[in-house]
Backbone as JSON Lines, residues from 0, in Angstrom:
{"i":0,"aa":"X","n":[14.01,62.66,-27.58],"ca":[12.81,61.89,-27.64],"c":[11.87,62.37,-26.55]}
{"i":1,"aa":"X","n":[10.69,62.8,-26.69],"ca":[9.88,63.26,-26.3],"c":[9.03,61.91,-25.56]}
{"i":2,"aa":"X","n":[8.99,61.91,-23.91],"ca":[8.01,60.95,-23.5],"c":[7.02,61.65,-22.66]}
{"i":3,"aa":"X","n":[5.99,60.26,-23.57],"ca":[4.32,60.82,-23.11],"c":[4.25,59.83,-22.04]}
{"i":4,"aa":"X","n":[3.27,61.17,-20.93],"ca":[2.56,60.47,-19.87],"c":[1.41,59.38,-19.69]}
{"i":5,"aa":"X","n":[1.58,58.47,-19.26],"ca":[0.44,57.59,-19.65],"c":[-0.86,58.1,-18.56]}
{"i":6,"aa":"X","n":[-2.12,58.36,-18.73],"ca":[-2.54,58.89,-18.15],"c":[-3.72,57.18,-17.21]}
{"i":7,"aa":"X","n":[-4.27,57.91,-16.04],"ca":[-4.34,57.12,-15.04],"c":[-6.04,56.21,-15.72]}
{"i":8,"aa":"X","n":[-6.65,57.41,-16.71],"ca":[-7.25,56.58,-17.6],"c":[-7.32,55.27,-18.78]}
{"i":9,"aa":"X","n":[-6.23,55.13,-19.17],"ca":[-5.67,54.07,-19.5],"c":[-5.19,53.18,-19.21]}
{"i":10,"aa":"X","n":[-4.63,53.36,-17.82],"ca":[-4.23,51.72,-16.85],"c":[-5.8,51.45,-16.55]}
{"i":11,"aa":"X","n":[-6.96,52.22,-16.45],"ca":[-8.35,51.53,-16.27],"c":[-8.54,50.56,-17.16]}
{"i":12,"aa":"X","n":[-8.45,51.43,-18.62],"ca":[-8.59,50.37,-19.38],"c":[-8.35,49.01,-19.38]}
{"i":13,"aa":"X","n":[-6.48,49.35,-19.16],"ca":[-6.09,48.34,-19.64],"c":[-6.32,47.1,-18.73]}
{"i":14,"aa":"X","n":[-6.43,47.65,-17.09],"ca":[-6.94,46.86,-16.24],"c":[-8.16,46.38,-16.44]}
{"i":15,"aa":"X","n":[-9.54,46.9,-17.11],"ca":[-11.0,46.42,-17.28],"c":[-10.61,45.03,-18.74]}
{"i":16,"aa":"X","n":[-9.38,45.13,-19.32],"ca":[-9.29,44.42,-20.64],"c":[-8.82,43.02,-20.28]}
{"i":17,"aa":"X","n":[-7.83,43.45,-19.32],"ca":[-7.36,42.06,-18.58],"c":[-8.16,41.2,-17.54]}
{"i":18,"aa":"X","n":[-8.73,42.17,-17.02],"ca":[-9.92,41.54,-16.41],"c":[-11.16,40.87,-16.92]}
{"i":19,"aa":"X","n":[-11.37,41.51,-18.39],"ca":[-12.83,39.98,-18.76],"c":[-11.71,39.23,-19.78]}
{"i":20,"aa":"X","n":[-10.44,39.48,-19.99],"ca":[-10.09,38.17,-20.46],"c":[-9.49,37.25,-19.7]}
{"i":21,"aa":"X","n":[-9.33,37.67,-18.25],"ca":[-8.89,36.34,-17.26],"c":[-10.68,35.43,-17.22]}
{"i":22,"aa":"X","n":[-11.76,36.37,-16.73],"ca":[-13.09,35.85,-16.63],"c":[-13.78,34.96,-17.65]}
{"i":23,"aa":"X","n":[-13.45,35.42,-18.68],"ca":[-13.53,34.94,-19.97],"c":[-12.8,33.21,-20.56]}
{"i":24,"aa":"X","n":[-11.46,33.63,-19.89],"ca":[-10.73,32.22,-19.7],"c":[-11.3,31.11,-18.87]}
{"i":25,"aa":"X","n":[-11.42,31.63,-17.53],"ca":[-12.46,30.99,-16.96],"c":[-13.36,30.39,-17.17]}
{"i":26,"aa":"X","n":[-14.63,31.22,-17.55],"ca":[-15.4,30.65,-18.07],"c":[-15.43,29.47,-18.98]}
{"i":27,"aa":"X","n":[-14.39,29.85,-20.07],"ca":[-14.43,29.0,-21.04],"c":[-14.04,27.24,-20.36]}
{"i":28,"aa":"X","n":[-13.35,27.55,-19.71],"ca":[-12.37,26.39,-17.95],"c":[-13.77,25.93,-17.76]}
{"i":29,"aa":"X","n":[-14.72,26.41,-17.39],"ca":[-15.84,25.9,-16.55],"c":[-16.58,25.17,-17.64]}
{"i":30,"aa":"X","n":[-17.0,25.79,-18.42],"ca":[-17.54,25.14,-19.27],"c":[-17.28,24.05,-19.81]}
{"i":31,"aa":"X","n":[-16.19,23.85,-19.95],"ca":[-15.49,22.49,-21.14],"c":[-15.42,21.33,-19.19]}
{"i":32,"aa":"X","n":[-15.18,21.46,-18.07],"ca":[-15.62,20.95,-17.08],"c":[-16.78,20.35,-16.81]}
{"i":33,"aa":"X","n":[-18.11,21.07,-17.59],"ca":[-19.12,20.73,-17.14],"c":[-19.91,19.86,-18.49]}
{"i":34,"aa":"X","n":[-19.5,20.01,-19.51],"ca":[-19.37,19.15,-20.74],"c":[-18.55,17.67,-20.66]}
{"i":35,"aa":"X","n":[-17.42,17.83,-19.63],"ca":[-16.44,16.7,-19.27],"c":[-17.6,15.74,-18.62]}
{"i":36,"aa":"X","n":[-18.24,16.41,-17.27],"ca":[-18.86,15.95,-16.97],"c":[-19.87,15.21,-17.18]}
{"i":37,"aa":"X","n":[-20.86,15.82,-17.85],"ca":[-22.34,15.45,-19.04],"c":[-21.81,13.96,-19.74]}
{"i":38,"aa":"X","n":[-20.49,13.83,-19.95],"ca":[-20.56,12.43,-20.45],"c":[-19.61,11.31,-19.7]}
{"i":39,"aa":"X","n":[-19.55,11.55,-18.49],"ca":[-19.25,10.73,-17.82],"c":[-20.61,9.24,-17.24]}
{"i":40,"aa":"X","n":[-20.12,8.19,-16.66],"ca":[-21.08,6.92,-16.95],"c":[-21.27,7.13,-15.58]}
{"i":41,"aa":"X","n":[-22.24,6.71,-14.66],"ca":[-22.47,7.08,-13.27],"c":[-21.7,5.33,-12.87]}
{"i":42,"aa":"X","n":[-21.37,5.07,-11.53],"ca":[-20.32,4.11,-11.34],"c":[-21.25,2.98,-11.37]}
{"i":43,"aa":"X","n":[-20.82,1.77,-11.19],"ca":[-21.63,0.94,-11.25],"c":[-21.97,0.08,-9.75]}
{"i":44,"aa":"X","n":[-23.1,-0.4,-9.66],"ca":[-23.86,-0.63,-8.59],"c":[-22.65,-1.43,-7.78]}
{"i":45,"aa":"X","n":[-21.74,-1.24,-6.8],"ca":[-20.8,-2.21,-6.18],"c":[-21.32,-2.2,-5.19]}
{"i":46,"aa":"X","n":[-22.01,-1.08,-4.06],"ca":[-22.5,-1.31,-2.61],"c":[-23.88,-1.9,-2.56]}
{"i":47,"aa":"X","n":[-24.2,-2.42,-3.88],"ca":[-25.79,-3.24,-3.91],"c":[-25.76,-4.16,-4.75]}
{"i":48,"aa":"X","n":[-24.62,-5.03,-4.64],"ca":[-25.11,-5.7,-5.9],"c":[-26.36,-7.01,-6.13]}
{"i":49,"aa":"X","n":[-26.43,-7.01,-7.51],"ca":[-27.87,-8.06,-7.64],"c":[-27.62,-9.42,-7.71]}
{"i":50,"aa":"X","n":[-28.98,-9.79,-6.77],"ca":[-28.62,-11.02,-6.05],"c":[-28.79,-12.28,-7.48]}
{"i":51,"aa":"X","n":[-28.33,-13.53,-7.2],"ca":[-28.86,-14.13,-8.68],"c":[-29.13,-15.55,-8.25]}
{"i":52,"aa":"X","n":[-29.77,-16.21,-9.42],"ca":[-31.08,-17.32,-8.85],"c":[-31.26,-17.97,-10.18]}
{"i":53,"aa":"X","n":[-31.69,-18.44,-10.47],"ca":[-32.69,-19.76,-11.52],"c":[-34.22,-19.41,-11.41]}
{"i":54,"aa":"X","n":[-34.09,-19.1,-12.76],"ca":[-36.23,-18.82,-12.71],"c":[-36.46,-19.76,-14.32]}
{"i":55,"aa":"X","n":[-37.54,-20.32,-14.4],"ca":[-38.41,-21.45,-15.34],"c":[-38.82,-20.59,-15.84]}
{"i":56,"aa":"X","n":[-39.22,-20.77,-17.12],"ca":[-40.58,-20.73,-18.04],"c":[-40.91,-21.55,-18.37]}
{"i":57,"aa":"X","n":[-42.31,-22.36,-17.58],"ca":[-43.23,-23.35,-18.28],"c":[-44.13,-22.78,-19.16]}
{"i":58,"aa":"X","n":[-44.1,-23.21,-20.56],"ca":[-44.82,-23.26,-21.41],"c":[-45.74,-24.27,-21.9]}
{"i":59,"aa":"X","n":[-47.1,-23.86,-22.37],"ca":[-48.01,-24.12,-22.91],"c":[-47.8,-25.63,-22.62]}
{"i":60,"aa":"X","n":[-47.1,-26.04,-23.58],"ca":[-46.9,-27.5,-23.65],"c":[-45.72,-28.54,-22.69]}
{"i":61,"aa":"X","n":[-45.77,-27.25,-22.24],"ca":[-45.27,-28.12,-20.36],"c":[-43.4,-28.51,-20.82]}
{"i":62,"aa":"X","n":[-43.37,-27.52,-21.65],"ca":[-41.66,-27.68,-21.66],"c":[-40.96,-26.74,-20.68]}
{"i":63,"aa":"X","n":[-39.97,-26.89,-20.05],"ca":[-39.65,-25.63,-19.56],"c":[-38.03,-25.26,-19.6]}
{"i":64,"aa":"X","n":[-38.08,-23.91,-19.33],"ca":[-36.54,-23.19,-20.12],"c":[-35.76,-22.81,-19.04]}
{"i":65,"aa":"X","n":[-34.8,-22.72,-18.63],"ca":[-34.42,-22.51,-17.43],"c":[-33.24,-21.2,-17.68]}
{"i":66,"aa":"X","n":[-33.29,-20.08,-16.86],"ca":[-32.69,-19.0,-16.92],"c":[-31.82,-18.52,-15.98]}
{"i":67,"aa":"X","n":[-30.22,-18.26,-15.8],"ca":[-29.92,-17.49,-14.68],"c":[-30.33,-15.92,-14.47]}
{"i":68,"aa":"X","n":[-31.2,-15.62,-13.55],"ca":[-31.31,-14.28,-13.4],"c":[-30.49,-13.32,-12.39]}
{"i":69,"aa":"X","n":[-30.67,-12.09,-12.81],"ca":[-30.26,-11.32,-11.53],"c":[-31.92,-10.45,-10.88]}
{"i":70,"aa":"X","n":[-31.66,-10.69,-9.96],"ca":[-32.93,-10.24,-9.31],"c":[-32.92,-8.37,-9.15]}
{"i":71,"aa":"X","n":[-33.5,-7.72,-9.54],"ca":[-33.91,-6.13,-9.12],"c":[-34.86,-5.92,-8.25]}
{"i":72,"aa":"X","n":[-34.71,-5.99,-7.02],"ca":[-35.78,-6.05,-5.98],"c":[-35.83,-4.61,-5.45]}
{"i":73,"aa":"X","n":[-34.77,-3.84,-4.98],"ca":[-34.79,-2.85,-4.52],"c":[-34.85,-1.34,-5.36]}
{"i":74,"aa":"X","n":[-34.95,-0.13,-5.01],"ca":[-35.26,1.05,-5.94],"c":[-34.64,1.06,-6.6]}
{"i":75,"aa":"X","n":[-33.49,0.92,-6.06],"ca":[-31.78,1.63,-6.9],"c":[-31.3,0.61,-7.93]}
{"i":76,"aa":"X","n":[-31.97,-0.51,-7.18],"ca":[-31.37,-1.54,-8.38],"c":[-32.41,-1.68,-9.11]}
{"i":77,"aa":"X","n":[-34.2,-0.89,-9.63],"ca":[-34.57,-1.21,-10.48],"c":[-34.18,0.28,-11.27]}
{"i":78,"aa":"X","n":[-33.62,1.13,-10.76],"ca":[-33.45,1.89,-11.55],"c":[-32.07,1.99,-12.43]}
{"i":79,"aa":"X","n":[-31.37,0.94,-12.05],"ca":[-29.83,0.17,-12.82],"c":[-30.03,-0.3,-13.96]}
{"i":80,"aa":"X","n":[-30.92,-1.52,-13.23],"ca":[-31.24,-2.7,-14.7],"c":[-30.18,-2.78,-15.32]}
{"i":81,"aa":"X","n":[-30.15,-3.33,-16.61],"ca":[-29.29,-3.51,-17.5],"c":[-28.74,-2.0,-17.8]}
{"i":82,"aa":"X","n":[-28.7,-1.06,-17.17],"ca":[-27.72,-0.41,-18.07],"c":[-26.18,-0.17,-18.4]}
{"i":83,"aa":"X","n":[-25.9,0.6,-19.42],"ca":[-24.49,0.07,-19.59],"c":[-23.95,-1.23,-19.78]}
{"i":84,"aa":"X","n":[-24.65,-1.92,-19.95],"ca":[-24.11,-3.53,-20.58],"c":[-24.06,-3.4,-21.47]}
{"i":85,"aa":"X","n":[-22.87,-3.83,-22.24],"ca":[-22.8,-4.08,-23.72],"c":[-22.87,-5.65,-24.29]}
{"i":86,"aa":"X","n":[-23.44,-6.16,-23.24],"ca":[-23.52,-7.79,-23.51],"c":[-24.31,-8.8,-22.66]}
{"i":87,"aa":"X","n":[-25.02,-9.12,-22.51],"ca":[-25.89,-10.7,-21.72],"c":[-25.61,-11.92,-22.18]}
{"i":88,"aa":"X","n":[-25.42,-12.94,-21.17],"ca":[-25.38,-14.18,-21.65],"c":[-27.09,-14.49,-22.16]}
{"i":89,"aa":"X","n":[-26.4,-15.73,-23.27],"ca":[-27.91,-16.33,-23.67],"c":[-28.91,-16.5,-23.02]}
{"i":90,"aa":"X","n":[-28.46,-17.39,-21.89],"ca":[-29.61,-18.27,-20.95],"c":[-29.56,-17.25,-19.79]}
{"i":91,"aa":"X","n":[-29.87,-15.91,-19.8],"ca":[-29.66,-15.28,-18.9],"c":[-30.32,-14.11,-18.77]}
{"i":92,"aa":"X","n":[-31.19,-13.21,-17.35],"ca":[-32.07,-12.2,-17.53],"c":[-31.9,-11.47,-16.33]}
{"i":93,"aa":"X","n":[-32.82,-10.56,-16.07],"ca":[-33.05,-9.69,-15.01],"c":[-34.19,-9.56,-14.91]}
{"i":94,"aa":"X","n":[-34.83,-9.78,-13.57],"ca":[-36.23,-10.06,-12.97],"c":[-36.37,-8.59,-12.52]}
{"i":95,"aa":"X","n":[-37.6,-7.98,-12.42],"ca":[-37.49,-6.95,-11.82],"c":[-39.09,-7.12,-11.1]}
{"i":96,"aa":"X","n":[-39.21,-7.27,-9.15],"ca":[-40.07,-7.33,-8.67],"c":[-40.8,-6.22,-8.05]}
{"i":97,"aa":"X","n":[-42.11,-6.16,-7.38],"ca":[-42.57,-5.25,-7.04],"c":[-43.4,-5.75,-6.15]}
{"i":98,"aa":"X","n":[-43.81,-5.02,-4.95],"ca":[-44.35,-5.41,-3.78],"c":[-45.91,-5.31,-3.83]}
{"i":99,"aa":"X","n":[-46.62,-4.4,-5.22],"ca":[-47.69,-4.26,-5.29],"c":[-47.77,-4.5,-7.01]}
{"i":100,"aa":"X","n":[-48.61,-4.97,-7.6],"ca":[-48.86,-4.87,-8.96],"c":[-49.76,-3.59,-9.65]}
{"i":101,"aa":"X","n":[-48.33,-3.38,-10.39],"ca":[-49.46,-1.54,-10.79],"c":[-48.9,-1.59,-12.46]}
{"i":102,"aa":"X","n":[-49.34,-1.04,-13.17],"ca":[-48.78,-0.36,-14.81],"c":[-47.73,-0.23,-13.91]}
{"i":103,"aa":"X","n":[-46.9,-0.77,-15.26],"ca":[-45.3,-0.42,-15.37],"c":[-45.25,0.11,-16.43]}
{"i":104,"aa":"X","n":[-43.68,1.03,-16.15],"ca":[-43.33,1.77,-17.48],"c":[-41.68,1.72,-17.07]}
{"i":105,"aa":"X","n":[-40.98,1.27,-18.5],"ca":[-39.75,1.37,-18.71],"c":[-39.4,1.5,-19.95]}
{"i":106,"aa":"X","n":[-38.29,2.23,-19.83],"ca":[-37.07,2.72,-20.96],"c":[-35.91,2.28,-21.3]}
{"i":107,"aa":"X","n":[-35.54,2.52,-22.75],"ca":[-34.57,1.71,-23.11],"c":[-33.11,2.7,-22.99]}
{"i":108,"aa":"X","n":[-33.56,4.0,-22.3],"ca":[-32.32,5.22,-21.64],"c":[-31.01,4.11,-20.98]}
{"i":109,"aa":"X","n":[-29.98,4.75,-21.83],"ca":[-28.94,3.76,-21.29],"c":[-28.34,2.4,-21.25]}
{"i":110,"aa":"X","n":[-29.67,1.73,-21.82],"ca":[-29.44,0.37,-22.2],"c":[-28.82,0.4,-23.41]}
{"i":111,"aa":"X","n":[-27.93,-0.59,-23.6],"ca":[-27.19,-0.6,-24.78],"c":[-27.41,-2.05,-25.61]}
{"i":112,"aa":"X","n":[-27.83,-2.61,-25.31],"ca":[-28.5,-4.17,-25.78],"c":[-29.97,-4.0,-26.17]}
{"i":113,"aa":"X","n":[-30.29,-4.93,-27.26],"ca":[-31.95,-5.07,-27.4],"c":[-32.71,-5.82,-26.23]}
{"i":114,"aa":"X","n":[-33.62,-5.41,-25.98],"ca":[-34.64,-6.25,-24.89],"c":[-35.71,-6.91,-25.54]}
{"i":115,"aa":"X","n":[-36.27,-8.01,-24.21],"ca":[-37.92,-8.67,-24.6],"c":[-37.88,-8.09,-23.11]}
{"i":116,"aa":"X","n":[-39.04,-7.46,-22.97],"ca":[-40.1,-7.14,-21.8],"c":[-41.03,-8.2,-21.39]}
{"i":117,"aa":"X","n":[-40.74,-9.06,-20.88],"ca":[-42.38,-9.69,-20.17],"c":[-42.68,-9.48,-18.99]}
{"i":118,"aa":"X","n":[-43.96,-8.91,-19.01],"ca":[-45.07,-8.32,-18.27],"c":[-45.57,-9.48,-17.41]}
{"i":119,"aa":"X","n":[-45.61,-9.26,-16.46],"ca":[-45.93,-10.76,-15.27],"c":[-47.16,-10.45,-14.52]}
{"i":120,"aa":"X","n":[-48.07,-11.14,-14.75],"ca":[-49.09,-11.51,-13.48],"c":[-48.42,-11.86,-11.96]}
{"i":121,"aa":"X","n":[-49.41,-11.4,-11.19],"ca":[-48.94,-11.6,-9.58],"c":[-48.49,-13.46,-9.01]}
{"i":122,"aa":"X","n":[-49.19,-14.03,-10.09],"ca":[-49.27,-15.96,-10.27],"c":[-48.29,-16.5,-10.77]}
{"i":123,"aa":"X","n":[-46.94,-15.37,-11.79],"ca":[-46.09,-15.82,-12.6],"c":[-46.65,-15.62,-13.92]}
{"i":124,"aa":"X","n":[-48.07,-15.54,-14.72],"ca":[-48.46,-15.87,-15.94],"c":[-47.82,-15.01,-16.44]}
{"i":125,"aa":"X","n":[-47.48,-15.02,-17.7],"ca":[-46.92,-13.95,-19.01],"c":[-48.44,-13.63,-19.31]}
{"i":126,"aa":"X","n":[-48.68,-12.23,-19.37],"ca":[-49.4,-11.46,-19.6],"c":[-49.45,-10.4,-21.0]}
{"i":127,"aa":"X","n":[-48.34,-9.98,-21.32],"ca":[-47.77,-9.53,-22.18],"c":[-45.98,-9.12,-22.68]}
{"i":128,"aa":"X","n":[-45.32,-9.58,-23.75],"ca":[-44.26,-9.24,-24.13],"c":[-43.78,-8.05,-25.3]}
{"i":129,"aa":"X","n":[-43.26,-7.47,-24.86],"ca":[-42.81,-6.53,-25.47],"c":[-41.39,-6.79,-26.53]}
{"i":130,"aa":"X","n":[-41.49,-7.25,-27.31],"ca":[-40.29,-7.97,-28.31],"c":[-39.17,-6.68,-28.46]}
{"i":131,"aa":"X","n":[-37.76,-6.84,-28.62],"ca":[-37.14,-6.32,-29.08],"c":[-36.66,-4.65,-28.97]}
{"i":132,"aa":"X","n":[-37.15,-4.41,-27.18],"ca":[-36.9,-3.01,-27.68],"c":[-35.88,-2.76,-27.84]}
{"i":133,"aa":"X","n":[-35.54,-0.98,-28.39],"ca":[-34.86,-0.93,-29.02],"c":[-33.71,0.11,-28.26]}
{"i":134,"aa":"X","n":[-32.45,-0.79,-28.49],"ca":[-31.27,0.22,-27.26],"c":[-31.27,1.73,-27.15]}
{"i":135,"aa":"X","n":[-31.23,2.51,-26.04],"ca":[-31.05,3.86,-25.69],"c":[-32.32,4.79,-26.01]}
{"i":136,"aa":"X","n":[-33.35,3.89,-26.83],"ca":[-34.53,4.47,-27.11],"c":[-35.46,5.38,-25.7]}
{"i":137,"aa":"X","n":[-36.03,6.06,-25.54],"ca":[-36.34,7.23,-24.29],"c":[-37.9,6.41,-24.59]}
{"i":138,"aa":"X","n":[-38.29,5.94,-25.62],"ca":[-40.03,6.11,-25.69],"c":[-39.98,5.32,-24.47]}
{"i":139,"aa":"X","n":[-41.1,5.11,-23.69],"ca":[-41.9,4.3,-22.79],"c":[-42.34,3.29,-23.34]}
{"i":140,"aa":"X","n":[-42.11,2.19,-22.4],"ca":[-42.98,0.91,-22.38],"c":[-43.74,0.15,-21.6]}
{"i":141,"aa":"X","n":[-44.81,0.36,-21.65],"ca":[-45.64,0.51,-20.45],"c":[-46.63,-1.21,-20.71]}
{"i":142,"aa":"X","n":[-46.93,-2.02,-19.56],"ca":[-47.72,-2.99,-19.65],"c":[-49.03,-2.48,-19.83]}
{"i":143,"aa":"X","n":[-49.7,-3.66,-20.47],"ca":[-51.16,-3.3,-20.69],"c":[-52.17,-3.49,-19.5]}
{"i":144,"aa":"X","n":[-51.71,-4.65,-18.57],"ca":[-52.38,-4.74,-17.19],"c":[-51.22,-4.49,-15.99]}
{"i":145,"aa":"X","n":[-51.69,-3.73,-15.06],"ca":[-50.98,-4.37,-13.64],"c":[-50.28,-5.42,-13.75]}
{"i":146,"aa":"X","n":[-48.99,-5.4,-13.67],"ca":[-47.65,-6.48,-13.39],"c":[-47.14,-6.53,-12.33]}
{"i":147,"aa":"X","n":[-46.47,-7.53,-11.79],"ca":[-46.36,-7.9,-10.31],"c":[-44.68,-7.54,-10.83]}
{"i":148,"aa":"X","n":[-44.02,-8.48,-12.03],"ca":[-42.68,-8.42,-12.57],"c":[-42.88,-7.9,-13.79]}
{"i":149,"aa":"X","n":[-41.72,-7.88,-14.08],"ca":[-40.98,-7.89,-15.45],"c":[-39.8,-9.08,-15.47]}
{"i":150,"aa":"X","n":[-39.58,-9.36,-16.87],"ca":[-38.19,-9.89,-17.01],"c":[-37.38,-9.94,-17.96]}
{"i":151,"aa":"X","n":[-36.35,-9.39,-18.05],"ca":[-35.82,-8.68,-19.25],"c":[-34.75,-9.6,-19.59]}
{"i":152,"aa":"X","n":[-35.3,-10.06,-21.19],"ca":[-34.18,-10.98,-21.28],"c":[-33.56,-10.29,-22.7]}
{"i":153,"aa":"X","n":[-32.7,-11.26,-23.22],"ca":[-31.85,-10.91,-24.79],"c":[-32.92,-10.68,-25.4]}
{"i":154,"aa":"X","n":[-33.06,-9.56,-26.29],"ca":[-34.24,-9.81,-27.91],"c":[-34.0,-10.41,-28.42]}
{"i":155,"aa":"X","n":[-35.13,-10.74,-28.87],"ca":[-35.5,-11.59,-29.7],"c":[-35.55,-13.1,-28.9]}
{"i":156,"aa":"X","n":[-35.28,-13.64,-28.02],"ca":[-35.3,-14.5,-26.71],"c":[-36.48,-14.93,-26.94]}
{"i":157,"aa":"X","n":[-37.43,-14.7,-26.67],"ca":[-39.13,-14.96,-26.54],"c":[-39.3,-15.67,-27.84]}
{"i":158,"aa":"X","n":[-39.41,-15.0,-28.99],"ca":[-39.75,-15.34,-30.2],"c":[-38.54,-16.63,-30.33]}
{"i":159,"aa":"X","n":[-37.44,-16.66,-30.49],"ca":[-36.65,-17.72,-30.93],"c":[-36.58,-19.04,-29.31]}
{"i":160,"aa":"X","n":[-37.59,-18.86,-28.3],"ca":[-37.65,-20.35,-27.46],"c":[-39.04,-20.2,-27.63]}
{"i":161,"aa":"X","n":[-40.32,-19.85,-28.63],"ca":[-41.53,-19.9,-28.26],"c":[-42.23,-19.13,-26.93]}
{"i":162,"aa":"X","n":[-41.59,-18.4,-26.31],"ca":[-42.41,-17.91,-25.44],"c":[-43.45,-17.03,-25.29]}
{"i":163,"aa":"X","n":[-44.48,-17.4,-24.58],"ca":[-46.04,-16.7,-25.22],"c":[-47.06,-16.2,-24.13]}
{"i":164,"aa":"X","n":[-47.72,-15.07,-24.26],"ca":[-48.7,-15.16,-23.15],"c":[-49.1,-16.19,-23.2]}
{"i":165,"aa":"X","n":[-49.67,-16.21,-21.62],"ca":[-49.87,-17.16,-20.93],"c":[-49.17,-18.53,-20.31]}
{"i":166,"aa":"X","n":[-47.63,-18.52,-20.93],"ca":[-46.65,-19.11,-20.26],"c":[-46.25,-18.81,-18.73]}
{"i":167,"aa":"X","n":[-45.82,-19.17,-17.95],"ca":[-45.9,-19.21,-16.25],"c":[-44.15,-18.84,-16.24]}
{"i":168,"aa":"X","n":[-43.79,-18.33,-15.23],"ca":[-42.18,-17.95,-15.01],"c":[-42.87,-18.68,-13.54]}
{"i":169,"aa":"X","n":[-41.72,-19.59,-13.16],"ca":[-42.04,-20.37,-12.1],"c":[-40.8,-19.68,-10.72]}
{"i":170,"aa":"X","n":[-41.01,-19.31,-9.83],"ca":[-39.37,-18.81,-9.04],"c":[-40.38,-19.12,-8.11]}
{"i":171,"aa":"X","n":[-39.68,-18.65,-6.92],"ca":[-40.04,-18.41,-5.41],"c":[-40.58,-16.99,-4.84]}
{"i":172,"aa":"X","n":[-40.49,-16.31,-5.54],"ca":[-41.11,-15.17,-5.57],"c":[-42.62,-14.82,-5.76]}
{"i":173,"aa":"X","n":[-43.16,-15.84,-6.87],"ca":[-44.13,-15.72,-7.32],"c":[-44.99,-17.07,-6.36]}
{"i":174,"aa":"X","n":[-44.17,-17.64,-5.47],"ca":[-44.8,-18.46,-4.91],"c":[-45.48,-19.92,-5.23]}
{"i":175,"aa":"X","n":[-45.09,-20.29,-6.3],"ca":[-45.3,-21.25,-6.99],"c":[-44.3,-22.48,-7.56]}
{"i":176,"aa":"X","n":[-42.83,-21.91,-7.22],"ca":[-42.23,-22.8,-7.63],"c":[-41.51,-24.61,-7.24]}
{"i":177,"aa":"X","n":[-42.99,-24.56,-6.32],"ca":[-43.23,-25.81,-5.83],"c":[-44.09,-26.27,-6.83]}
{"i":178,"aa":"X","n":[-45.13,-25.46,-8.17],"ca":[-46.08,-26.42,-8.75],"c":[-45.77,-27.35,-9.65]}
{"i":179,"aa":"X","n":[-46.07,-28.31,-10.03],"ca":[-45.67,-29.53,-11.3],"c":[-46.62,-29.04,-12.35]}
{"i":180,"aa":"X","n":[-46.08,-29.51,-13.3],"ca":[-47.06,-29.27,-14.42],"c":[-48.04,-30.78,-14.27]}
């Protein structure tokens, strides 16, 4: 039996072959890592959590509704909000304040529940509501005037207790929740 020399050109090879299929493995490693990642949930707010309170809606005809909220006062917690909830109690919302009244704009990114948006005057008045947006939706929702708040309750909430521009959200925030009807 006749043996052939393997020549020093062919361990190149075979070394350049093994080499993009270790890189190659790799890669493929990194990739399916960084896909792992992309759908992971970011943790949830534990070193801030939101503070919670009782806020009114007096309406028109001087009835009023009473709500437990969680308050969003700070950046991080208005940039939380409801997300990732897959559930709210009835009688229950999230206030979101602001130290100056400017156009607001929010998204339904991440939210997994329907919303009512109401748009707040610096006085408490409902100014405008935004019914029903719609979960995980990206469009913008922007008030029509300068809002001092927001307050984001269950959809459809507004429409099924009557609530209407020009109804008052009464708290301590808005400085009023000493007034009587």
């Amino acid at each position: 039996m006749k043996r052939t020399k393997i020549s020093l050109k062919y361990y190149v090879i075979i070394a350049v072959l093994l080499s993009a299929i270790a890189v190659f493995g790799v890669q493929i490693n990194r990739t399916q890592a960084q896909d792992e990642q992309a759908i992971k949930l970011p943790p949830p707010l534990t070193d801030e959590p939101f503070a919670q309170d009782i806020l009114s809606i007096r309406k028109a005809d001087g009835e009023e509704l009473y709500f437990n909220i969680e308050l969003a006062l700070t950046p991080r917690q208005q940039a939380q909000g409801l997300m990732y909830r897959t559930e709210m109690p009835e009688d229950s919302g999230m206030l979101f304040f602001f130290r100056v009244p400017r156009k607001l704009s929010f998204w339904m990114k991440n939210t997994l529940i329907p919303l009512d948006m109401v748009f707040v005057h610096p006085d408490g008045t409902i100014h405008h509501i935004h019914h029903n947006a719609k979960p995980q939706d990206e469009t913008s929702i922007t008030s029509k005037f300068p809002a001092k708040a927001v307050l984001e309750l269950n959809g459809g909430t507004a429409d099924k207790m009557g609530i209407k521009e020009g109804d008052q959200l009464i708290h301590r925030l808005f400085n009023n929740d000493a007034v009587k009807p």
